[in-house]
N, CA, C and O atoms as a GROMACS GRO file, in nm:
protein
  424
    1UNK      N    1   0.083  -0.119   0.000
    1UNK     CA    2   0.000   0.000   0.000
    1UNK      C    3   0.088   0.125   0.000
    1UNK      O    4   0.070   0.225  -0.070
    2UNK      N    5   0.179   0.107   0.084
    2UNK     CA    6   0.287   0.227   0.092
    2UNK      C    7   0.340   0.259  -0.035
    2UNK      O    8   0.334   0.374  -0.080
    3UNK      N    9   0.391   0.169  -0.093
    3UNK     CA   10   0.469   0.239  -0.260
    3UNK      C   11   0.358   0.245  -0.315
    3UNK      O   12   0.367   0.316  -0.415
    4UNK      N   13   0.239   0.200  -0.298
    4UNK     CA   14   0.135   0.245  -0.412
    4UNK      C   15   0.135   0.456  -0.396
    4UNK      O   16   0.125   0.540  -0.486
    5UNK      N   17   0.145   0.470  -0.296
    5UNK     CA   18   0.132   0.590  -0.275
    5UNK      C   19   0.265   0.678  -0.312
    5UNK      O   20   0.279   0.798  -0.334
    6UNK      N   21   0.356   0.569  -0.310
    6UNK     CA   22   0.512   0.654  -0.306
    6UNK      C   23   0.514   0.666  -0.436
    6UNK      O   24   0.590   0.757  -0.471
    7UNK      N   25   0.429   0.578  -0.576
    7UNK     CA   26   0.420   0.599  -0.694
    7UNK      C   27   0.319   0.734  -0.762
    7UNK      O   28   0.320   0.796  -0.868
    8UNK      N   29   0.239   0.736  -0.645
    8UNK     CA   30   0.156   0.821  -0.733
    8UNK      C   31   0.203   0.954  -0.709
    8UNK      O   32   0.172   1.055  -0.772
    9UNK      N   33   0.301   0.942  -0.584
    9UNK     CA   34   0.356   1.118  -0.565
    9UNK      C   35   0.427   1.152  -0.673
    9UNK      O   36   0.394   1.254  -0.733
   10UNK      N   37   0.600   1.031  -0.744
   10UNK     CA   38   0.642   1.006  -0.845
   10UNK      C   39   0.563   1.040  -0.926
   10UNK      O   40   0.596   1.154  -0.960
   11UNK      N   41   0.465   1.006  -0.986
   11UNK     CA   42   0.370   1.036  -1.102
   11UNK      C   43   0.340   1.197  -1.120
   11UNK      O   44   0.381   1.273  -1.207
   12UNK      N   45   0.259   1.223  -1.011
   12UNK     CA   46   0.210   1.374  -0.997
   12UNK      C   47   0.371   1.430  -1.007
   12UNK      O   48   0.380   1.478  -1.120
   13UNK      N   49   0.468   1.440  -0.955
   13UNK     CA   50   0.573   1.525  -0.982
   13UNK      C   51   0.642   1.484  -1.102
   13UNK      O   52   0.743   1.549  -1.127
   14UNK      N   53   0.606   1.375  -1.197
   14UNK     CA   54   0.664   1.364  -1.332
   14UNK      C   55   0.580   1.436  -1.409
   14UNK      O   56   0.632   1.472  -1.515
   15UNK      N   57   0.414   1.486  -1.386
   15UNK     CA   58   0.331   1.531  -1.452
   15UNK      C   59   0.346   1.665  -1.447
   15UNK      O   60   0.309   1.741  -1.536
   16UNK      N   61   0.404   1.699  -1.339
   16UNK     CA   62   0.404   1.861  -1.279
   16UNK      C   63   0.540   1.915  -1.375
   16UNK      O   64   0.527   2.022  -1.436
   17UNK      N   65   0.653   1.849  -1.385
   17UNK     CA   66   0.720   1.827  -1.482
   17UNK      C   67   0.738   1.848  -1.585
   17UNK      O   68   0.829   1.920  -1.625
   18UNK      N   69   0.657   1.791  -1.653
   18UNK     CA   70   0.655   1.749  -1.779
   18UNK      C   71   0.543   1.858  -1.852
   18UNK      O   72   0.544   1.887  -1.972
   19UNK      N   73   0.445   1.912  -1.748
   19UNK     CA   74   0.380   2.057  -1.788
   19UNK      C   75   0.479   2.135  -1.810
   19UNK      O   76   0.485   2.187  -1.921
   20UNK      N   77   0.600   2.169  -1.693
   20UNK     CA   78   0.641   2.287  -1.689
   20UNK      C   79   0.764   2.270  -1.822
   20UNK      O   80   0.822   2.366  -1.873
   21UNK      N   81   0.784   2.132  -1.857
   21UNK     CA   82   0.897   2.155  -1.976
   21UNK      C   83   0.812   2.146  -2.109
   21UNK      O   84   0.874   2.158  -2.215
   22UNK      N   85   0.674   2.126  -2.111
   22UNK     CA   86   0.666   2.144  -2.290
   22UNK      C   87   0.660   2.238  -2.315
   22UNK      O   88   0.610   2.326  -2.245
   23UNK      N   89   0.709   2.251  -2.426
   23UNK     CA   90   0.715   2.383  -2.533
   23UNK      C   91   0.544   2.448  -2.590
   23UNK      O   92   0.444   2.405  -2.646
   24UNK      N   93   0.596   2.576  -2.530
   24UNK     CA   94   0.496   2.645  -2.512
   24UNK      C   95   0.440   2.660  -2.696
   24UNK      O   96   0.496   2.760  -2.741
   25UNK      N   97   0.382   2.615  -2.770
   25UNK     CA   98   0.356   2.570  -2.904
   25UNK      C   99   0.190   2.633  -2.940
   25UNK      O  100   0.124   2.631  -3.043
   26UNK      N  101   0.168   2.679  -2.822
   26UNK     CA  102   0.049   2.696  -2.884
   26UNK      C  103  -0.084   2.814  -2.792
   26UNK      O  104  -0.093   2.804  -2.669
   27UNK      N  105  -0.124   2.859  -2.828
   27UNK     CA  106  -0.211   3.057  -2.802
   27UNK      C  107  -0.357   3.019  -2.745
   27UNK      O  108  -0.444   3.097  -2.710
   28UNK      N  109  -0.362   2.809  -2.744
   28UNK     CA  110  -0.514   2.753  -2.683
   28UNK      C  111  -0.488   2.673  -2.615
   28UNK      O  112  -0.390   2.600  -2.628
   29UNK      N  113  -0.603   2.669  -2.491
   29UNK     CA  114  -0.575   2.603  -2.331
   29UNK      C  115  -0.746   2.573  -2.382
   29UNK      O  116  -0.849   2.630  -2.419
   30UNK      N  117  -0.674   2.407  -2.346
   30UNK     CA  118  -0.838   2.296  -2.300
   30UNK      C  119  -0.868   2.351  -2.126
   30UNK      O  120  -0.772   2.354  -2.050
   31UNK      N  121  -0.966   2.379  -2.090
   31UNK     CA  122  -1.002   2.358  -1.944
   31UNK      C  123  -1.082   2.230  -1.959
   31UNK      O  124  -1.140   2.188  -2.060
   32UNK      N  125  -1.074   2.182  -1.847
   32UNK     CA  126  -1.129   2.052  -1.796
   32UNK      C  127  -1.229   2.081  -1.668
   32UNK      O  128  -1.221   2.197  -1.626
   33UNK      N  129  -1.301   2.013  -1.614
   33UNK     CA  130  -1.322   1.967  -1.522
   33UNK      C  131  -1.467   2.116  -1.479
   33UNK      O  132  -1.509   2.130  -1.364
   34UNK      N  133  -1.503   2.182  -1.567
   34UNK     CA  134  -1.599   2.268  -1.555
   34UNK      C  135  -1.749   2.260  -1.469
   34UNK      O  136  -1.822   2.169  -1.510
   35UNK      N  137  -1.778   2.302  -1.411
   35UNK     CA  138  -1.898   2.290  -1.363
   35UNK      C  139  -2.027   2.329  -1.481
   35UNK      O  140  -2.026   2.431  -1.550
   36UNK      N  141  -2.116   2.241  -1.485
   36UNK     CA  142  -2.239   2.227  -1.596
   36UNK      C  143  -2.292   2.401  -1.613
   36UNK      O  144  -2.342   2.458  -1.710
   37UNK      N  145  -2.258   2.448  -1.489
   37UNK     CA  146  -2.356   2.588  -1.507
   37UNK      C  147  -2.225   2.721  -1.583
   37UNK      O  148  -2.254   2.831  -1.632
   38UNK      N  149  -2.108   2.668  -1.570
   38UNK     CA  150  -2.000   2.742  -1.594
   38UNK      C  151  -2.055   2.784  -1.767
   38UNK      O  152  -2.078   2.692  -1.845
   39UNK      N  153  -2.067   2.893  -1.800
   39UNK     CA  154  -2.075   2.969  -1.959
   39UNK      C  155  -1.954   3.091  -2.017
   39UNK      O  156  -1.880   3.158  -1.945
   40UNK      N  157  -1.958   3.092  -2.092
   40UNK     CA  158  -1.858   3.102  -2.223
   40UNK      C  159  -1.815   3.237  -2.154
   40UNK      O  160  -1.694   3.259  -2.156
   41UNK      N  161  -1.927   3.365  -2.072
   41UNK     CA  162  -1.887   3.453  -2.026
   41UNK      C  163  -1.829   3.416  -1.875
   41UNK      O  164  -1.772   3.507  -1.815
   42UNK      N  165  -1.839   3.320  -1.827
   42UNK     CA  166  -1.781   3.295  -1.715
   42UNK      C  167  -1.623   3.278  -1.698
   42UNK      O  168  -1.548   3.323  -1.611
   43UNK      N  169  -1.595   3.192  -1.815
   43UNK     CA  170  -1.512   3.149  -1.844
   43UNK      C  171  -1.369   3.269  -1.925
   43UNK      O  172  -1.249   3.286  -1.904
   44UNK      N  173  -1.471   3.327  -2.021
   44UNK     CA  174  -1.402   3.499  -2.026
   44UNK      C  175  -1.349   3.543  -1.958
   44UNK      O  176  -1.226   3.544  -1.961
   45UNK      N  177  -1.445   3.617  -1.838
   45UNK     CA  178  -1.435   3.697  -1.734
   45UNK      C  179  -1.296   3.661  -1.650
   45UNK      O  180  -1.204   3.740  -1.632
   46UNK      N  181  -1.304   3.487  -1.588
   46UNK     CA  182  -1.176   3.410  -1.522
   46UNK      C  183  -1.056   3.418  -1.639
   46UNK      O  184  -0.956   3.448  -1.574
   47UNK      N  185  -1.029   3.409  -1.736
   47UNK     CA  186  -0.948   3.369  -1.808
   47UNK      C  187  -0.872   3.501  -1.839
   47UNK      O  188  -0.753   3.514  -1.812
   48UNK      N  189  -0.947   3.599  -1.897
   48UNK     CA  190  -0.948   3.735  -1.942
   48UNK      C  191  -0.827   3.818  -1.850
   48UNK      O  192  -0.738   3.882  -1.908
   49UNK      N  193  -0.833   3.812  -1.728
   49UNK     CA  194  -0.686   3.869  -1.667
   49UNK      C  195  -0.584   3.833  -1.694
   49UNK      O  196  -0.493   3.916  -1.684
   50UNK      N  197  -0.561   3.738  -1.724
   50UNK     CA  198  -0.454   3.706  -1.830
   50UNK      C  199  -0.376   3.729  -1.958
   50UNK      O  200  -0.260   3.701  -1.987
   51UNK      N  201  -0.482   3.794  -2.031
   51UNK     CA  202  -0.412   3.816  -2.141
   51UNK      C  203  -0.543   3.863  -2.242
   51UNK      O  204  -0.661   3.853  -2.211
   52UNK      N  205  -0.487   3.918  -2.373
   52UNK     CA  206  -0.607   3.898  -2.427
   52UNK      C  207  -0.700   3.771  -2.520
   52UNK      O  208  -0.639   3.667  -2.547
   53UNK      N  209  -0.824   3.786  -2.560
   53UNK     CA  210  -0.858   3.627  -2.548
   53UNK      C  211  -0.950   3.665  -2.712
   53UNK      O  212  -1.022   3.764  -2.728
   54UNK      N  213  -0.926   3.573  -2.802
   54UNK     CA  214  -0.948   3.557  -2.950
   54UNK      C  215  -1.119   3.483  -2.905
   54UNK      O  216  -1.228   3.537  -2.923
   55UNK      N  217  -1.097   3.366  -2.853
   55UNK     CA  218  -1.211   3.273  -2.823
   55UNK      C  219  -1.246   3.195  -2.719
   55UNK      O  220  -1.154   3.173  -2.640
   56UNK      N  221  -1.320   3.160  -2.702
   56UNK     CA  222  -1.394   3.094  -2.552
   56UNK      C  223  -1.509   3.005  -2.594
   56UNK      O  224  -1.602   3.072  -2.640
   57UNK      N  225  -1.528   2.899  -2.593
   57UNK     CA  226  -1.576   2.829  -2.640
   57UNK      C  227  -1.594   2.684  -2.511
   57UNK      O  228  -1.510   2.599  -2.484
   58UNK      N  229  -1.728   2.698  -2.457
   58UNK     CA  230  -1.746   2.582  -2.393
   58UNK      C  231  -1.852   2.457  -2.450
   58UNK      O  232  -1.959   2.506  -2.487
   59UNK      N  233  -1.846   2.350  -2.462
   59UNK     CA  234  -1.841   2.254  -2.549
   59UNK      C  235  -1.991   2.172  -2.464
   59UNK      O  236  -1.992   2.131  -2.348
   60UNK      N  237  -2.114   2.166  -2.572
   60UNK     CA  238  -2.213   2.138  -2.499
   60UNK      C  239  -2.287   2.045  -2.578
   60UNK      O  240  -2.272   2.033  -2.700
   61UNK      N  241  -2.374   1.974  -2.500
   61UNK     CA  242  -2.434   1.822  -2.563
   61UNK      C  243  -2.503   1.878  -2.719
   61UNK      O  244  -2.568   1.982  -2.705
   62UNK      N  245  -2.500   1.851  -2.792
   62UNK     CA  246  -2.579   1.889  -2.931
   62UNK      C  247  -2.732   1.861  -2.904
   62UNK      O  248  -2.825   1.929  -2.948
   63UNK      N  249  -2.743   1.739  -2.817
   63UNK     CA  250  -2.958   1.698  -2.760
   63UNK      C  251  -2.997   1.808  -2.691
   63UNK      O  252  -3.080   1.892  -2.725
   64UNK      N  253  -2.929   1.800  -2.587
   64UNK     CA  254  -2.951   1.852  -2.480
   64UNK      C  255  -2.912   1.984  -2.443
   64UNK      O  256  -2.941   2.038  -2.336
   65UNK      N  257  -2.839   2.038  -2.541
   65UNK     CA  258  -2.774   2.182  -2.490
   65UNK      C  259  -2.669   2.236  -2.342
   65UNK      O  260  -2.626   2.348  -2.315
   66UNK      N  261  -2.652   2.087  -2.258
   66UNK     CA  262  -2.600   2.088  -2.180
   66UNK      C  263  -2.420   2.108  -2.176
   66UNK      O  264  -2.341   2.043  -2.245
   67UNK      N  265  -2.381   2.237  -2.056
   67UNK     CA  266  -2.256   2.194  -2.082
   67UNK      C  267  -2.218   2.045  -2.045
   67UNK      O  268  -2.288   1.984  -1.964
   68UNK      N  269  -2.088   1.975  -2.116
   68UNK     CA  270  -1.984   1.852  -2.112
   68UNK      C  271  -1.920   1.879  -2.034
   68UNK      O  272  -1.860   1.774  -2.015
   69UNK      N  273  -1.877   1.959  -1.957
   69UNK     CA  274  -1.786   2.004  -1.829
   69UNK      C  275  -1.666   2.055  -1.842
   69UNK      O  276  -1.593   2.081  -1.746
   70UNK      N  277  -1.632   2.074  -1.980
   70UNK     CA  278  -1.496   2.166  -2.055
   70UNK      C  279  -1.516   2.235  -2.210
   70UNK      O  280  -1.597   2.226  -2.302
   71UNK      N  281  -1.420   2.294  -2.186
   71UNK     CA  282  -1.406   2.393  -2.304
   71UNK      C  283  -1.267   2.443  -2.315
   71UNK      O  284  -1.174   2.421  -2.238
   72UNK      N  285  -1.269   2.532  -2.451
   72UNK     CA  286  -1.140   2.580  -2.443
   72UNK      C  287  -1.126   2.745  -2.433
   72UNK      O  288  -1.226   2.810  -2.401
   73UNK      N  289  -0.990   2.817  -2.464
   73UNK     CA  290  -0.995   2.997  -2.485
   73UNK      C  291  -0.839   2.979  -2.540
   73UNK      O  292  -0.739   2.911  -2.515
   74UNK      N  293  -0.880   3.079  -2.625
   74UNK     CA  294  -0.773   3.099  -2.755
   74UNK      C  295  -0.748   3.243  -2.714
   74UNK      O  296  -0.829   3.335  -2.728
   75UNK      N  297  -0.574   3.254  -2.636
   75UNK     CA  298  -0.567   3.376  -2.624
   75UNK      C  299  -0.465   3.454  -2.748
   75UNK      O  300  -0.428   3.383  -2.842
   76UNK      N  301  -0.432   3.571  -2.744
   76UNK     CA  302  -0.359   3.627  -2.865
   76UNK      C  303  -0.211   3.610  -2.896
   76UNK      O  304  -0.150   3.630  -3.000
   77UNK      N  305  -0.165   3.562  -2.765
   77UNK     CA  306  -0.050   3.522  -2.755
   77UNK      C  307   0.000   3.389  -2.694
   77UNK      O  308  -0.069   3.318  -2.622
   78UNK      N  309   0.103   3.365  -2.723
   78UNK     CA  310   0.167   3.215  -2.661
   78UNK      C  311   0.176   3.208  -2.493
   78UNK      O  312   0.149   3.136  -2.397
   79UNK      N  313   0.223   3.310  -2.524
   79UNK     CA  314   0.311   3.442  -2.366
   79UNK      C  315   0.151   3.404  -2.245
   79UNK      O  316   0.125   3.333  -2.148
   80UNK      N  317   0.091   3.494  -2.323
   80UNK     CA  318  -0.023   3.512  -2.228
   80UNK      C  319  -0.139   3.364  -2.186
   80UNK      O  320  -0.214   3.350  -2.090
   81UNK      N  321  -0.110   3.274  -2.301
   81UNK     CA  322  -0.172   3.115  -2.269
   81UNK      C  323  -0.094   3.036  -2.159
   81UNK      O  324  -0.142   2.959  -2.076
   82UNK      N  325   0.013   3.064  -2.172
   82UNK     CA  326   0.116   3.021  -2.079
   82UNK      C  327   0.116   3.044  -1.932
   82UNK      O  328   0.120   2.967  -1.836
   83UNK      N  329   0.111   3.204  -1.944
   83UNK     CA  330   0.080   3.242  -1.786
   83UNK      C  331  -0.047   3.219  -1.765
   83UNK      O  332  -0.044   3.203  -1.643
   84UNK      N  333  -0.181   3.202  -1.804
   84UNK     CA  334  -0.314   3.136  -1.782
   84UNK      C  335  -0.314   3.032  -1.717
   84UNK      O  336  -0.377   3.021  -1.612
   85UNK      N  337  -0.220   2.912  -1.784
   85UNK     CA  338  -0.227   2.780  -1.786
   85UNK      C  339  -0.145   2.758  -1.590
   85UNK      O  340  -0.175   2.689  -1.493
   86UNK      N  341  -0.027   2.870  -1.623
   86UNK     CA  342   0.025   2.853  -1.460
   86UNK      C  343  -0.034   2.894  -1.371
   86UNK      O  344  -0.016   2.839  -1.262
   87UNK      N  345  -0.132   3.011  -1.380
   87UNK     CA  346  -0.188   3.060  -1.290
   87UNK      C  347  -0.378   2.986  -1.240
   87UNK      O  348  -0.428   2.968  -1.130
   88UNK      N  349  -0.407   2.974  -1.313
   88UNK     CA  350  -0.494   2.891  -1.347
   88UNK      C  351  -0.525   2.752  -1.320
   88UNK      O  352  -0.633   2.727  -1.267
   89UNK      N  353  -0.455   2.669  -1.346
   89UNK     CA  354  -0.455   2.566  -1.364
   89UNK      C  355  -0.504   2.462  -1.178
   89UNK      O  356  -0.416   2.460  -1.092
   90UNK      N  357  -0.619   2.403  -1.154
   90UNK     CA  358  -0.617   2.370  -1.018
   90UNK      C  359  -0.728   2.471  -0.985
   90UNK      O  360  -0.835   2.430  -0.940
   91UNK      N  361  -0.714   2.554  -0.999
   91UNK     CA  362  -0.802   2.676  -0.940
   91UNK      C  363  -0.969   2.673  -0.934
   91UNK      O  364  -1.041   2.647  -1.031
   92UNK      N  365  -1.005   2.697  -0.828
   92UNK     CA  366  -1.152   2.729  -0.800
   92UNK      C  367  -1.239   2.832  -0.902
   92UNK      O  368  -1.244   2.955  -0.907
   93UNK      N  369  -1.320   2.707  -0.997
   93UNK     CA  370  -1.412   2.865  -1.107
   93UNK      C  371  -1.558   2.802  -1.078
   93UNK      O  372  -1.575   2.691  -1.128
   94UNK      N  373  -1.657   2.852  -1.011
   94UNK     CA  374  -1.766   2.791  -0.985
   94UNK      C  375  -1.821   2.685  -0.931
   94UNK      O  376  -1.918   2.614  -0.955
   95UNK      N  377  -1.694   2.695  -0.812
   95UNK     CA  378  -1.761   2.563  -0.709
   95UNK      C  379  -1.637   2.417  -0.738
   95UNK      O  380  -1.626   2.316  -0.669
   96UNK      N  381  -1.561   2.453  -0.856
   96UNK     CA  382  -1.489   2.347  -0.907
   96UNK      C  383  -1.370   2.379  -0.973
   96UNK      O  384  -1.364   2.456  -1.069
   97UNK      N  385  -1.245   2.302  -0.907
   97UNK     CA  386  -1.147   2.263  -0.905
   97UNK      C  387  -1.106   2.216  -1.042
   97UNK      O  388  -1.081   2.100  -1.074
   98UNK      N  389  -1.103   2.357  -1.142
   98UNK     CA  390  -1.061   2.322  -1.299
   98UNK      C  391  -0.904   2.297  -1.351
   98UNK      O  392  -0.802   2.352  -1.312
   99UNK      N  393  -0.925   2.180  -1.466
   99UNK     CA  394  -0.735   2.165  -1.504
   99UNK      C  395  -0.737   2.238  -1.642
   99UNK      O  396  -0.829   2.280  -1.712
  100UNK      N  397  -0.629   2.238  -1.650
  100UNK     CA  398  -0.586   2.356  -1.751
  100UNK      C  399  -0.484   2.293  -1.824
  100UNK      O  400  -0.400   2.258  -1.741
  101UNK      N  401  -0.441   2.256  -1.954
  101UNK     CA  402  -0.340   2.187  -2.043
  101UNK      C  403  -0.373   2.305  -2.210
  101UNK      O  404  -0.464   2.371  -2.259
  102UNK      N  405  -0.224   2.266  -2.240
  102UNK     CA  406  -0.227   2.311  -2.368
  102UNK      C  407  -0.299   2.268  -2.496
  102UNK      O  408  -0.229   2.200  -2.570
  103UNK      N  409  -0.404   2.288  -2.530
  103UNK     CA  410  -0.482   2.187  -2.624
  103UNK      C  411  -0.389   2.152  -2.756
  103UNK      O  412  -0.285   2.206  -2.793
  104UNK      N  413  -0.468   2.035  -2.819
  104UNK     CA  414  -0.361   1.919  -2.875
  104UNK      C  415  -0.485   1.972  -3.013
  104UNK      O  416  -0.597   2.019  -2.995
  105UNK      N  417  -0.423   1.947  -3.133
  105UNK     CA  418  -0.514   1.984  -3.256
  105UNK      C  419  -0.515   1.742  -3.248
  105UNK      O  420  -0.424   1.676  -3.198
  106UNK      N  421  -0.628   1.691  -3.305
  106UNK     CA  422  -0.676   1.616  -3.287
  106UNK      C  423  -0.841   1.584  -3.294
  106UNK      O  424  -0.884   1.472  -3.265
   0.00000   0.00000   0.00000
């Protein structure tokens, strides 16, 4: 039970890692982990001190109109996605504890 735990600290600090060394490649951040009521101006508003922001886009059932619990924001610069993603990332936006990664074209 003990190294199960001594692995997952290993893990989280290879992940913590491995954020802080990729190459900053890209001006759009996936958020994750959104709360259903969280909207596109919510998401603005939090993001928006950061830098300036091209797009915001939270990602919702096509039936149902419901948010999926993420989205992304396309800011104008690399610079300014970057410091989003550090400052951001973990952080309390509506009740919930959102992650923050560099989105992947895919």
């Amino acid at each position: 039970m003990r190294a199960f735990g001594g692995g997952v600290r290993i893990w989280q600090s290879f992940l913590q890692a491995r954020k802080l060394s990729v190459r900053h490649s890209s001006s759009k951040l996936f958020v994750g982990g959104l709360s259903y009521d969280t909207n596109e101006t919510v998401l603005k508003d939090a993001f928006g001190q950061h830098g300036d922001i091209i797009e915001v886009k939270v990602i919702c059932d096509h039936k149902s109109g419901r948010s999926k619990g993420y989205g992304f924001v396309q800011f104008t610069s690399e610079t300014a996605a970057s410091k989003a993603l550090q400052e951001m990332d973990s952080q309390l936006l509506d009740g919930r504890n959102i992650r923050v990664h560099f989105a992947h074209k895919g």
